[in-house]
N, C-alpha and C positions, 0 to 999 in steps of 0.2 A: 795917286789913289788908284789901286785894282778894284777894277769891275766883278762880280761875281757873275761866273757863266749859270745863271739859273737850269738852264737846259739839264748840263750835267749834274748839277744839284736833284733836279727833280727825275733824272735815271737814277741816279746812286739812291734816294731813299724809294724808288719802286722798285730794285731790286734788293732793299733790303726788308721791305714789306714782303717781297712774294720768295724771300729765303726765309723768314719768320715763319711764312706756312707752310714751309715743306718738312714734311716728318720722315722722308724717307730715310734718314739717318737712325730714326730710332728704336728699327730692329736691331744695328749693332751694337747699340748702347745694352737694349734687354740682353744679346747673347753674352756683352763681355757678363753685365751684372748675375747672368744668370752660373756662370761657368767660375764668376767668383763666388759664389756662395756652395757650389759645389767641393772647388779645392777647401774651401774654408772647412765643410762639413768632413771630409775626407783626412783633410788634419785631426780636426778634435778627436773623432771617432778611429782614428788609426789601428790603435790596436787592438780595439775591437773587431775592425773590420778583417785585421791579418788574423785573429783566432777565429774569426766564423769561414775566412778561405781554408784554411788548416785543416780545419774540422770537416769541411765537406770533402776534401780532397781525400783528406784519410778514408772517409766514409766510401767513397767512390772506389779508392785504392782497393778497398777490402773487400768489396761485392767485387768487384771486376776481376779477381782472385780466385772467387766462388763458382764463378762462371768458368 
C-alpha cells in the first residue's frame, strides 16, 4: 500500500488555487479576440474597403496635380 504524501497534495492544490486567480493572461486572450474580429471584418467588408482606398487615392492623385 502507498502512502500519500499530503504535503505535496496540499502545494499542488494551492498552486492551483492561486493559478485560478491570476488573470494576467487575459490581455492576450482580449488582443488575439480582438485582432480576430478585425481580419474577420476586413474580409467581409473587402471590397468595399478596396473601392473607398481607390477612390480617395484617385481623389488625392487629382488635387496633387492641381497643385
Amino acid at each position: 500500500m502507498t502512502g500519500i504524501n499530503y504535503g505535496k497534495v496540499r502545494k499542488y492544490f494551492a498552486g492551483l488555487v492561486k493559478g485560478l486567480g491570476d488573470e494576467s493572461g487575459m490581455g492576450v486572450v482580449e488582443v488575439v479576440l480582438i485582432i480576430i474580429v478585425l481580419v474577420s471584418l476586413v474580409i467581409l467588408f473587402k471590397s468595399k474597403i478596396t473601392a473607398l482606398v481607390n477612390t480617395l487615392l484617385s481623389k488625392m492623385t487629382s488635387t496633387a496635380k492641381q497643385i
